[in-house]
NURO-611392 format. One line per field, with one value per residue (C-alpha): residue number from 1; residue in three letters; x, y negated, z negated. Coordinates in nm, 4 decimals, padded with zeros to 6 digits. Each point is the difference from the previous one (the first is absolute). Layout:
pos = c(NUM,...)
code = c(ALA,...)
x = c(X,...)
y = c(Y,...)
z = c(Z,...)
END
This chain:
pos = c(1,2,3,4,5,6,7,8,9,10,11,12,13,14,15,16,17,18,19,20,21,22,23,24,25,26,27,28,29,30,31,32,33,34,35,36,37,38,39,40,41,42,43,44,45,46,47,48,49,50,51,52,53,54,55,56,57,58,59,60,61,62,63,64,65,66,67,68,69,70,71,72,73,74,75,76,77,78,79,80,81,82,83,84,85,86,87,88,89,90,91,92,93,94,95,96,97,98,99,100,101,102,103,104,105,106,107,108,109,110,111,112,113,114,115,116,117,118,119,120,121,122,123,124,125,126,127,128,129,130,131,132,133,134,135,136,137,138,139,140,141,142,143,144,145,146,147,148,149,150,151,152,153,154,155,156,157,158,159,160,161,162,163,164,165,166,167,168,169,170,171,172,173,174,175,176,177,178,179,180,181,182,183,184,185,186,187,188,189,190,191,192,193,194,195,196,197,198,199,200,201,202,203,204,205,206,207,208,209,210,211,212,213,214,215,216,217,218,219,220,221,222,223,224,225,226,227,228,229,230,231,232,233,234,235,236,237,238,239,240,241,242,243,244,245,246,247,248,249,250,251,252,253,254,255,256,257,258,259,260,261,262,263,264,265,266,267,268,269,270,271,272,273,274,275,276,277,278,279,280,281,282,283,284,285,286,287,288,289,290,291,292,293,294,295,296,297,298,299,300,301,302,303,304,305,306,307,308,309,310,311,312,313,314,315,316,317,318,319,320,321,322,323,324,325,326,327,328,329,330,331,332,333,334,335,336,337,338,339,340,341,342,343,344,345,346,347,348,349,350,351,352,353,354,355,356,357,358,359,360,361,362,363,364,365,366,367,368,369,370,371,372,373,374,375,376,377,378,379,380,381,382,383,384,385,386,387,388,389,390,391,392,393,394,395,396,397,398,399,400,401,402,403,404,405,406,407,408,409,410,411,412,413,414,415,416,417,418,419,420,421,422,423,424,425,426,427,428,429)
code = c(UNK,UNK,UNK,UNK,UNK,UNK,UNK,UNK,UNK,UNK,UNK,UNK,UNK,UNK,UNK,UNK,UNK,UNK,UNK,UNK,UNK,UNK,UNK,UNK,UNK,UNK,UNK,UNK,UNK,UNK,UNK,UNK,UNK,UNK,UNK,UNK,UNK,UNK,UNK,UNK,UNK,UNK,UNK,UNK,UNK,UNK,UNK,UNK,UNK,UNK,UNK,UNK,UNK,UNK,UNK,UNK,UNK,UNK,UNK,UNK,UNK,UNK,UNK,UNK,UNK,UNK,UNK,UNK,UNK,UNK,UNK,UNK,UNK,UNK,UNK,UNK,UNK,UNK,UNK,UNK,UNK,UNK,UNK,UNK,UNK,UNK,UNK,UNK,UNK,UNK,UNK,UNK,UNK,UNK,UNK,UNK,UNK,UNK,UNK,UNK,UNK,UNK,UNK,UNK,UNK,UNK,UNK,UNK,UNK,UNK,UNK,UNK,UNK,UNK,UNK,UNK,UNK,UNK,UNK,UNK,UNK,UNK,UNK,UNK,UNK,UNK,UNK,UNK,UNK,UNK,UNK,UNK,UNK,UNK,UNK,UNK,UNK,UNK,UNK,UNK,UNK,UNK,UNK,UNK,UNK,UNK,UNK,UNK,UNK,UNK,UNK,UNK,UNK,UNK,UNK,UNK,UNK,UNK,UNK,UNK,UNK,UNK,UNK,UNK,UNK,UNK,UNK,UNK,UNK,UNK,UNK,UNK,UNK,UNK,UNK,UNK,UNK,UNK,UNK,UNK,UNK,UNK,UNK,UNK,UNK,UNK,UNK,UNK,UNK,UNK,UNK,UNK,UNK,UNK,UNK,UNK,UNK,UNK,UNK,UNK,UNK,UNK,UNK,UNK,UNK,UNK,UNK,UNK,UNK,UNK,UNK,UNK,UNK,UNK,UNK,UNK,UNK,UNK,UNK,UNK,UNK,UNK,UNK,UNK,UNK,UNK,UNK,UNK,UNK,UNK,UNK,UNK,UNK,UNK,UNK,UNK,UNK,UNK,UNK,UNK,UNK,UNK,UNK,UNK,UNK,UNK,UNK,UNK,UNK,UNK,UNK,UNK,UNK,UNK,UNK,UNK,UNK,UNK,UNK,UNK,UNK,UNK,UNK,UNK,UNK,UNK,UNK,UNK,UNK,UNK,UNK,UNK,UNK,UNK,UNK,UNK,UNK,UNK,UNK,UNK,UNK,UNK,UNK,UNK,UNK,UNK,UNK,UNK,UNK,UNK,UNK,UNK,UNK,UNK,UNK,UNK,UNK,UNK,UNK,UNK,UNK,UNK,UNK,UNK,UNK,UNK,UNK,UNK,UNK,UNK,UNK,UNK,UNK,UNK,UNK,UNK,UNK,UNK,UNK,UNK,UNK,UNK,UNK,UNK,UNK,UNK,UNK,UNK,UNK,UNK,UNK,UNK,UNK,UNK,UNK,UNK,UNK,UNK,UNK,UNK,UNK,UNK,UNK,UNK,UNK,UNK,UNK,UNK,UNK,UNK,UNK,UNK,UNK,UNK,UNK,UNK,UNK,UNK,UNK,UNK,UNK,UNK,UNK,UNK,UNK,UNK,UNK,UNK,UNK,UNK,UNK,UNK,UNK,UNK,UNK,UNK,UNK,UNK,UNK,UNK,UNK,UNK,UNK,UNK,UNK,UNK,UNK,UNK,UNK,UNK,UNK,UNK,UNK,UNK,UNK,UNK,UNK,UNK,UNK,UNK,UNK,UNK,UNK,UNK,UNK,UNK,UNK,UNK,UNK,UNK,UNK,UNK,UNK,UNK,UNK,UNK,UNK,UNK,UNK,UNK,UNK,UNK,UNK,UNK,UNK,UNK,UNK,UNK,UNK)
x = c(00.0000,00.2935,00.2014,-00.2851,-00.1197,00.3766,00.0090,-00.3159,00.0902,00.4208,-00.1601,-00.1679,00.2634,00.0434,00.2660,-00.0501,00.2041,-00.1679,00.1283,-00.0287,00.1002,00.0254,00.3209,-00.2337,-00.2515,-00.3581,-00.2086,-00.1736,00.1303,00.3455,00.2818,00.2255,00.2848,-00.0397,00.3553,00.0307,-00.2765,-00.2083,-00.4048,-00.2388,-00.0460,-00.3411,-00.2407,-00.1459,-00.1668,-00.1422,-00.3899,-00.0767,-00.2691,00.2516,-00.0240,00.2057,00.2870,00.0357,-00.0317,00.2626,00.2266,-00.0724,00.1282,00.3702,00.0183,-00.0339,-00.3330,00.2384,00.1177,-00.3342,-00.0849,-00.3382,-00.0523,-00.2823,-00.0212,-00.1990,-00.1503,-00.0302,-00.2241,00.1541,-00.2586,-00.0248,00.3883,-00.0806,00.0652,-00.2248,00.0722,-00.3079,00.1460,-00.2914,-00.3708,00.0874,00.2045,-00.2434,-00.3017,00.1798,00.0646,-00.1170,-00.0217,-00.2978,-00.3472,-00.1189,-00.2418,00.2844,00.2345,-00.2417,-00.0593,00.4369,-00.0537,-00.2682,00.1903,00.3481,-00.2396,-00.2261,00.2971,00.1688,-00.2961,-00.0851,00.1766,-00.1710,00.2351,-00.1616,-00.2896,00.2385,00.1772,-00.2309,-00.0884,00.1861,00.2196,-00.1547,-00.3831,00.0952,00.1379,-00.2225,-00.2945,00.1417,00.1942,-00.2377,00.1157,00.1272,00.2532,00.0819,00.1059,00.1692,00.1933,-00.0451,00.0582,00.3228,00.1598,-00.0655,00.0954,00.3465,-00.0153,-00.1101,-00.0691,-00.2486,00.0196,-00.1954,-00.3255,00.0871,00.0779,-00.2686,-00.0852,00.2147,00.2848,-00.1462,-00.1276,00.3108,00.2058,-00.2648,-00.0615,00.3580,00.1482,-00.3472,00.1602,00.3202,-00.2417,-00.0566,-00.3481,00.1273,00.2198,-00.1183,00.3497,00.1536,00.2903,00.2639,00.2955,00.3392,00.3110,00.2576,00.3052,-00.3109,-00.0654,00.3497,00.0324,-00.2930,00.1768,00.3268,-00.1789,-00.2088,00.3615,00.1598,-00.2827,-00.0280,00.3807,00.0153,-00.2427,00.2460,-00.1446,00.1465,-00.1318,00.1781,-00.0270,00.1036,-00.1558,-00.2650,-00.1739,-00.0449,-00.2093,-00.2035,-00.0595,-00.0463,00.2944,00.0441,00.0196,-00.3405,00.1451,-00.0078,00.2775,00.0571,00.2629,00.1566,00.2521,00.2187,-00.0626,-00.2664,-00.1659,-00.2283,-00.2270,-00.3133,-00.2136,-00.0146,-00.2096,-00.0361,-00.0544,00.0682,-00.2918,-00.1714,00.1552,00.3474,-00.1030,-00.1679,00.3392,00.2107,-00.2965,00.0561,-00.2506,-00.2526,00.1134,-00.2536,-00.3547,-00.1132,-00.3787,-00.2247,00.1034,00.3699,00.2550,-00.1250,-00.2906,00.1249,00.1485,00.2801,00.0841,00.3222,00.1751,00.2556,00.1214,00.2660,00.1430,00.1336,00.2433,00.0369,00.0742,-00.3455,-00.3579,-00.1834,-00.3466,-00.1110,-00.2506,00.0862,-00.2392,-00.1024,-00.3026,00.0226,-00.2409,00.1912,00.0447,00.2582,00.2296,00.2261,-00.0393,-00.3229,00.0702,00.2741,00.1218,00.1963,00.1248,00.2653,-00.3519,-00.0398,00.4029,00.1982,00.2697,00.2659,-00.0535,00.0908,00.3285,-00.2376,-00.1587,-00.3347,-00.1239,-00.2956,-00.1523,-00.1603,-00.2476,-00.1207,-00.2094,-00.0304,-00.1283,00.2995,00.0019,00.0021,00.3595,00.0184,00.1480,00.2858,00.0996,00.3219,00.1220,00.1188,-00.3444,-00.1993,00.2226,-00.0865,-00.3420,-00.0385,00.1597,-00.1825,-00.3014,00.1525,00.1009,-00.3774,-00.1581,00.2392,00.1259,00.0771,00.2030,00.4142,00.1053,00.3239,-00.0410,-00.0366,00.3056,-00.1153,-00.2184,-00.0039,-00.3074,-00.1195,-00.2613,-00.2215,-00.1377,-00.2527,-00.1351,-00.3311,-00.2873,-00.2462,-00.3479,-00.2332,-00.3544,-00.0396,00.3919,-00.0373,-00.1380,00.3686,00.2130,00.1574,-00.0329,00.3102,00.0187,00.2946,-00.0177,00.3174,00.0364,00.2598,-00.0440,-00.1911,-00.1119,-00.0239,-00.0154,-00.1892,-00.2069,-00.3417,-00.0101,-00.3378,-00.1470,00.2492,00.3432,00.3186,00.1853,00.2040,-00.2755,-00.1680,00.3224,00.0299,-00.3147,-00.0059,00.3096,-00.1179,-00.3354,00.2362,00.2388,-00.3113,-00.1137,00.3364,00.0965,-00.3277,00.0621,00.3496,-00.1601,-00.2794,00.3236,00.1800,-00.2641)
y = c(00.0000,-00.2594,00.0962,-00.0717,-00.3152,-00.1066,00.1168,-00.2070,-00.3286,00.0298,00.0205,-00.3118,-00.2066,00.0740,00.0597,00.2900,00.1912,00.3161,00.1459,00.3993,00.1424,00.3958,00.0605,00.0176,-00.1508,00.1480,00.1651,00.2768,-00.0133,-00.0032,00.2663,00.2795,00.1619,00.4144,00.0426,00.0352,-00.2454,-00.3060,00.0277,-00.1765,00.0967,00.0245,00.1301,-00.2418,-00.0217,-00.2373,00.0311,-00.1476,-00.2197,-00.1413,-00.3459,-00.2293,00.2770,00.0146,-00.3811,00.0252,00.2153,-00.1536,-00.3856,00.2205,00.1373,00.3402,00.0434,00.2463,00.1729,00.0813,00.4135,00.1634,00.3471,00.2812,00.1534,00.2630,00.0570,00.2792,00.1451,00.2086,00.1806,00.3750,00.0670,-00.0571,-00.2725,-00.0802,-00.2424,-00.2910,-00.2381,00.0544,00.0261,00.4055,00.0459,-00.1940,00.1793,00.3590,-00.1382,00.3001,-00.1747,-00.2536,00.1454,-00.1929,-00.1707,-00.1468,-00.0706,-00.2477,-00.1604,-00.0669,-00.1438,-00.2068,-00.1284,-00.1131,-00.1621,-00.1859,-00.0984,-00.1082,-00.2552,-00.1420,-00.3230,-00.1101,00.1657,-00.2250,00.2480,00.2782,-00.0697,00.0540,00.3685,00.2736,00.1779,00.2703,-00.1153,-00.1285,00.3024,00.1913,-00.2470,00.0095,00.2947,00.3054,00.1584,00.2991,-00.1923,-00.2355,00.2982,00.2542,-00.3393,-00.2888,00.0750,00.2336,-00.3067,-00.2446,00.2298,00.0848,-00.4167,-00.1390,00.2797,-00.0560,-00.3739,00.0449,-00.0143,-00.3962,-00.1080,-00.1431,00.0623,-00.2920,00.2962,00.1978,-00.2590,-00.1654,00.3009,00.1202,-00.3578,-00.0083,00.3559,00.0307,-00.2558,00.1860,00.2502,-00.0729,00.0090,00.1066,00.2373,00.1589,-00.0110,-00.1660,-00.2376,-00.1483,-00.2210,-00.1524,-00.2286,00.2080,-00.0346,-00.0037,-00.3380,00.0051,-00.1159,-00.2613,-00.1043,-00.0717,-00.2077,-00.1956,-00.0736,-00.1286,-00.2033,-00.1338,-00.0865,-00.1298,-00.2913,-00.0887,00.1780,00.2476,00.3391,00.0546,00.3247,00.1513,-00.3452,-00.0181,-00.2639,-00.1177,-00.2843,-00.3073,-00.3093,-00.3830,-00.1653,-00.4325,-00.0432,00.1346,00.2786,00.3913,00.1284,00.3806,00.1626,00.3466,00.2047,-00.2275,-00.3068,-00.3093,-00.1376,-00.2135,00.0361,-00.2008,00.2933,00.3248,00.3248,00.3004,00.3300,00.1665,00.1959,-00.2155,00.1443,-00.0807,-00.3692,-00.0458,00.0591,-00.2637,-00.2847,-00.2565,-00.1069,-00.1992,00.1403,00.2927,00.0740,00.3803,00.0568,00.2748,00.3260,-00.0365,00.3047,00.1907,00.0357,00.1638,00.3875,00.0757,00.3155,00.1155,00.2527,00.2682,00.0776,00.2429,-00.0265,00.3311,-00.0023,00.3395,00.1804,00.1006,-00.1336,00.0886,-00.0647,-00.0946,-00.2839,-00.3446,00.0030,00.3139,-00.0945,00.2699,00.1456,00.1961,-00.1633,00.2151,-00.1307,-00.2488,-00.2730,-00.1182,00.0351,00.0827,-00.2729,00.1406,-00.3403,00.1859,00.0163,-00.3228,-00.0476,00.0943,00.2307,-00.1354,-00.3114,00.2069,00.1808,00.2835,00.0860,-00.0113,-00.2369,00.1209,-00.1892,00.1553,-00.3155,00.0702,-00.2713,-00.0730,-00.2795,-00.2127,00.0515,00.3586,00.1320,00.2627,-00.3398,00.0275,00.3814,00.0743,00.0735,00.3089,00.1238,-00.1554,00.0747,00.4221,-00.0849,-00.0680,00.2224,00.2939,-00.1517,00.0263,00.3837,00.0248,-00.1706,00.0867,00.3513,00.0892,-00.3848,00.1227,-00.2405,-00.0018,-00.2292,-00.2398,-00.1788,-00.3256,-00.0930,-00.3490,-00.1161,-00.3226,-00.2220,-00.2816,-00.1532,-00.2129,00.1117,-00.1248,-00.0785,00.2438,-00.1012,00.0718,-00.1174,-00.3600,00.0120,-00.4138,-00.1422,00.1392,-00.1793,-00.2758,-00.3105,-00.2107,-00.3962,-00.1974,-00.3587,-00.1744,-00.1096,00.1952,00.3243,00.2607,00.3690,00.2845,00.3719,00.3276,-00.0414,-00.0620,00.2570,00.0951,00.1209,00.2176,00.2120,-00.1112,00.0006,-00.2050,-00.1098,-00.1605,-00.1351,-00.1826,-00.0977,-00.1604,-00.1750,-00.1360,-00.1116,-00.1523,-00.1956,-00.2029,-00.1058,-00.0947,-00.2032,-00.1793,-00.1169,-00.0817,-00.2256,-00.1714,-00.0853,-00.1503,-00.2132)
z = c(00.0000,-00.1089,00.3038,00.2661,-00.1302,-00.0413,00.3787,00.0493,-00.1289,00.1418,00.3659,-00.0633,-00.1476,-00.3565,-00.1529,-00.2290,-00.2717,-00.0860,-00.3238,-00.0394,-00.3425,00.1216,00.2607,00.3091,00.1091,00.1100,-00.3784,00.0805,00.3708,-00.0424,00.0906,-00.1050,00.1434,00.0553,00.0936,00.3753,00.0321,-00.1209,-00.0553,-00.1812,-00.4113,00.0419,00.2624,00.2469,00.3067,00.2640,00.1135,00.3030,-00.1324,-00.2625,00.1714,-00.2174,-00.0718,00.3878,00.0764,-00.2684,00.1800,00.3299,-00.1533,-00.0970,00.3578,-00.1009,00.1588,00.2831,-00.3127,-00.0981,00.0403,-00.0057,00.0095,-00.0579,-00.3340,-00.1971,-00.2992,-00.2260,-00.2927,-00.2509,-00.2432,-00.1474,00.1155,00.3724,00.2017,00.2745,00.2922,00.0262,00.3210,00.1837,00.0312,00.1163,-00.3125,-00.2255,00.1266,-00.0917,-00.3426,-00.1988,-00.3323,00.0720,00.1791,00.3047,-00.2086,-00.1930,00.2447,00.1360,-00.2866,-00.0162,00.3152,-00.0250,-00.3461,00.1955,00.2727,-00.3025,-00.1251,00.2765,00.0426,-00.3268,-00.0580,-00.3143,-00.2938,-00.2712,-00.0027,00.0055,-00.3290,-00.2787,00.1401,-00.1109,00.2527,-00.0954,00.0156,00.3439,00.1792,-00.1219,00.1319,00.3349,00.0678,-00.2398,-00.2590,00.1777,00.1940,-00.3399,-00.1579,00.2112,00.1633,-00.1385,-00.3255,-00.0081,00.2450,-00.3287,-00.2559,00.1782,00.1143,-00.3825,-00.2126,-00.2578,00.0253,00.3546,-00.2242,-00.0665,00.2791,00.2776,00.3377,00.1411,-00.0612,00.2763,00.2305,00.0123,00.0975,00.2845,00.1273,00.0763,00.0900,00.2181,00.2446,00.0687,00.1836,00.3695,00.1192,00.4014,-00.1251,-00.3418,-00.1288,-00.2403,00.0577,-00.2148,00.0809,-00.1839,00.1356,00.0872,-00.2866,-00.2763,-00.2024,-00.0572,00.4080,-00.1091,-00.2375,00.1477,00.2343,-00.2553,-00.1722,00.3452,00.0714,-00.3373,00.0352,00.3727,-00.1756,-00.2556,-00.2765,-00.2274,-00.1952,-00.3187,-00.1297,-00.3865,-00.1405,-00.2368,-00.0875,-00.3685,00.0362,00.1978,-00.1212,00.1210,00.0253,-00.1084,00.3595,00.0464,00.1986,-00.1532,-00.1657,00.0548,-00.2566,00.1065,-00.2021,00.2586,-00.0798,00.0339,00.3356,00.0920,00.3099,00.1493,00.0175,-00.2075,00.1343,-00.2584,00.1680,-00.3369,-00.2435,-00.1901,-00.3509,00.1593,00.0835,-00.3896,-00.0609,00.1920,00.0496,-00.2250,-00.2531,00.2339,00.3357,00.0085,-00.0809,-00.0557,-00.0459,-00.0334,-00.1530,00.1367,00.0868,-00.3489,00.1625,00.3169,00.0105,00.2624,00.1404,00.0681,00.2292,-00.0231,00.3106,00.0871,00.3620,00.1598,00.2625,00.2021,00.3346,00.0225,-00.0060,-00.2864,00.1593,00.3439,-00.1358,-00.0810,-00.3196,-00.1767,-00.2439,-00.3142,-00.1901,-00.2640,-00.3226,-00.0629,00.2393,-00.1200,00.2809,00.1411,00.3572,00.2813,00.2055,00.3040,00.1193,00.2714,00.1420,00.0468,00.0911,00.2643,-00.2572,00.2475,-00.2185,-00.2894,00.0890,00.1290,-00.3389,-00.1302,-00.2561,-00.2437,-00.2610,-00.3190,-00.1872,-00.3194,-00.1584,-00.3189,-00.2501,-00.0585,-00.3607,00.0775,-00.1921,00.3095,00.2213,-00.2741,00.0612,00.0736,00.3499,-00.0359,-00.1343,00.2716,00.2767,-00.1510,-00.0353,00.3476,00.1399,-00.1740,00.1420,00.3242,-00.0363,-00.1024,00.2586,00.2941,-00.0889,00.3976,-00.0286,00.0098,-00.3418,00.1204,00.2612,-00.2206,-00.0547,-00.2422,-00.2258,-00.1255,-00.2441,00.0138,-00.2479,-00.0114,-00.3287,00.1635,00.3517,00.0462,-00.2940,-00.0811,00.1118,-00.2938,-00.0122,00.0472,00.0525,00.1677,-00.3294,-00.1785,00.2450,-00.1180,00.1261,00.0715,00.0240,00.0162,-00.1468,00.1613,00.2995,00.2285,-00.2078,00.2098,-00.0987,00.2531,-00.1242,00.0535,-00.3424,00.2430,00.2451,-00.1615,00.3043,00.1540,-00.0332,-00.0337,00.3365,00.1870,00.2260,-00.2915,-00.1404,00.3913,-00.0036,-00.3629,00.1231,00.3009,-00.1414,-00.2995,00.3053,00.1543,-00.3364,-00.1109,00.3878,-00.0646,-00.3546,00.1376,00.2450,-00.1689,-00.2705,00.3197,00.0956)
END
């Protein structure tokens, strides 16, 4: 979010200092190195309808770097995994009657079509499937997904969850062609990134990374003071892109309003996520939805689907998510416990799968990945106001009507860019 508005506001004159406390930049969508190659830390993929993450690739010049391909899915339940990438495949489906499998259908196409979510979030996920898609279907699908998604904590959260997924994976599928297609810029986000950095740069601006920020404050000379573990600066114009606990921290008395019931109020859920590197492919599907709580992870994400594995020294890249509340002590395990964790839940859901292909395993977390909607989940939000001039806030805290993605994250930061050129020019005039 920082790094494309900073990208933003460079092209247009500005001269911007972006200041990163981690070592790279990018959150959630930054990069690791797997030995022989680079790939992002976290899975991520392109839809074609993600308008503002493409516009946003097109403004770097990377819109000829920009891959789609066909993928699958899969639907792992009783120890068998079934293939569901077409109507064929969906049809043969032996654990839903015909019956039901039209009501799954006709709940991703009411879905797909309701843009009111305010009526949506004070009805129980629950209530809701069941409403639309029969009871049948709710529990021989719909429920075993949330359980292996949220486990128990499914029961409080509303039917914005759901809608929000659909509304959004439902557009990756291709009307002409029945088949789903997903897309990412060749090199990963790290290739994004890079360019986002020269561009930045080329305008006279600068990214400083391994700086954290201590504080922000007005300054006699009526501009803001900003104090890192580096020193003091001042600067016309501060933007926060940080959580809003993080910004209680730093805002000095009088900068910042919080109202309503504030981050206390909102529940976060994490991810463990163990990335396996191998010679093989572990499954032919780019997402494999489980329904096994007994499996450690929630799904399969076979992103060398997605990826050409030249990209990736010729191996194949697998991610495991588990998700988690973030106060959850399992997002404080060990390594070495996860890492065999896994991997027994591999052996058991893969027993034909040769192991020893698989040359790496490296586990990755996330404290905070996305809030968890409970009922009324918009009336928890908090509500940010800044009260001095020049000091702007810009996070994630309300995406109340959708998932976390990049696409979002664009979007919020384009939406964020116009409001913040007009202000600029009303001030100028």
């Amino acid at each position: 979010m920082g790094m494309a508005l900073a990208f933003r506001l460079a092209r247009e004159g500005e001269s911007v200092t972006v200041i990163e406390s981690e070592s790279q930049v990018g959150g959630l969508s930054t990069w690791k190195h797997y030995g022989d190659f680079t790939w992002d830390k976290f899975y991520h993929v392109i839809l074609p309808t993600d308008r503002h993450l493409i516009r946003f690739v097109d403004d770097l010049g990377l819109s000829d770097e920009l891959e789609w391909r066909r993928t699958y899915t899969g639907f792992y339940v009783d120890n068998e995994l079934y293939s569901i990438s077409s109507n064929l495949e969906f049809l043969k489906f032996p654990l839903l009657s015909l019956v039901s499998k039209a009501r799954l259908a006709f709940t991703m196409l009411y879905c797909a079509r309701i843009d009111d979510w305010k009526k949506l979030e004070h009805e129980p996920v629950e209530d809701f499937l069941v409403r639309i898609s029969g009871r049948e279907t709710y529990e021989k699908l719909w429920q075993p997904l949330l359980l292996a998604k949220l486990g128990e904590n499914y029961r409080r959260v509303s039917a914005v969850f759901i809608w929000s997924y659909i509304k959004r994976l439902f557009s990756a599928r291709e009307k002409s062609a029945n088949a789903e297609h997903l897309g990412h810029v060749r090199g990963g986000y790290r290739r994004v990134f890079e360019r986002v950095g020269q561009e930045i740069s080329a305008a006279g601006g600068q990214v400083r990374l391994g700086e954290a920020v201590s504080s922000v404050d007005k300054a006699p000379s009526r501009r803001l003071r900003v104090v890192t573990d580096r020193g003091a600066e001042e600067y016309d114009n501060v933007i926060c892109t940080s959580p809003v606990p993080v910004l209680e921290k730093i805002a000095a008395p009088g900068l910042l309003e919080v109202t309503g019931a504030g981050d206390a109020g909102v529940e976060y859920l994490g991810v463990v996520c163990p990335v396996l590197v191998s010679r093989k492919p572990l499954v032919p599907y780019y997402v494999v939805n489980i329904a096994d709580q007994t499996l450690p992870f929630t799904g399969v994400i076979g992103m060398s689907t997605v990826i050409d594995p030249a990209q990736t020294a010729g191996r194949y890249v697998t991610y495991l998510p588990k998700y988690v509340l973030s106060t959850d002590d399992y997002l404080r395990r060990d390594n070495a416990s996860i890492e065999a964790e896994f991997m027994d839940g591999v052996r058991r859901m893969l027993p034909d799968f040769d192991l020893s292909s698989i040359e790496s395993v490296h586990v990755h977390r996330a404290i905070k990945v996305q809030p968890l909607q409970v009922l009324g989940y918009s009336d928890l939000v908090p509500k940010v106001s800044t009260q001095a001039a020049g000091f702007h806030v810009l996070n994630t805290t309300q995406f109340v009507n959708s998932t976390l993605n990049n696409n979002e994250v664009i979007g919020a930061v384009d939406r964020f860019h116009e409001e913040y050129r007009a202000s600029r020019q009303r001030q100028a005039a």
